[in-house]
Steps between C-alpha positions, in 0.01 A plus 500: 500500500588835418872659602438726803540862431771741650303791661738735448530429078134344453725245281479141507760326729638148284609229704862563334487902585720583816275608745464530878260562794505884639347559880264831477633603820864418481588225796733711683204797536287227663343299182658143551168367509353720253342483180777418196439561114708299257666742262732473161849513697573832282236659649578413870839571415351836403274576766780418751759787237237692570367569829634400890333257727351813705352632199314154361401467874360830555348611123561248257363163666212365204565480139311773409735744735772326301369588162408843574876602632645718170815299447329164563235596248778609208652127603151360443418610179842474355539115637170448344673502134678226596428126503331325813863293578721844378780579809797700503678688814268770636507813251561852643658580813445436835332689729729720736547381856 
């Protein structure tokens, strides 16, 4: 079977790869029982550096709204270069609060 593949890289995710499950709609903006992706942990870590819970809830709930955000899409291609299992602490800053 193949390795499922992180919707937010469109690389492979190896058994031995930190990853994690992401809720589209965050839980605390009502998505508890919503639909979940399972992501490379450097990218969740990054989508969560990236935007607030009020912004995946209101414009950036699929993986295609993911993609298409500018920083998220820099993240993308430059995590691409790297190995399926490659993790370090989340590059760049974090967003401002």
């Amino acid at each position: 079977m193949p390795d499922p593949i992180c919707p937010l890289c469109l690389r492979p995710i190896p058994p031995q790869a930190p990853q994690s499950l992401h809720h589209l709609i965050p839980r605390l903006k009502g998505g508890k029982k919503g639909p979940t992706v399972l992501l490379h942990q450097i990218c969740h870590n990054e989508i969560h550096a990236t935007l607030t819970e009020a912004e995946l809830a209101r414009d950036h709930h699929t993986p295609e709204a993911l993609r298409s955000h500018p920083r998220l899409a820099r993240f993308a291609t430059w995590v691409a270069r790297r190995p399926p299992d490659f993790h370090s602490k989340t590059p760049g800053p974090r967003r401002h609060r």
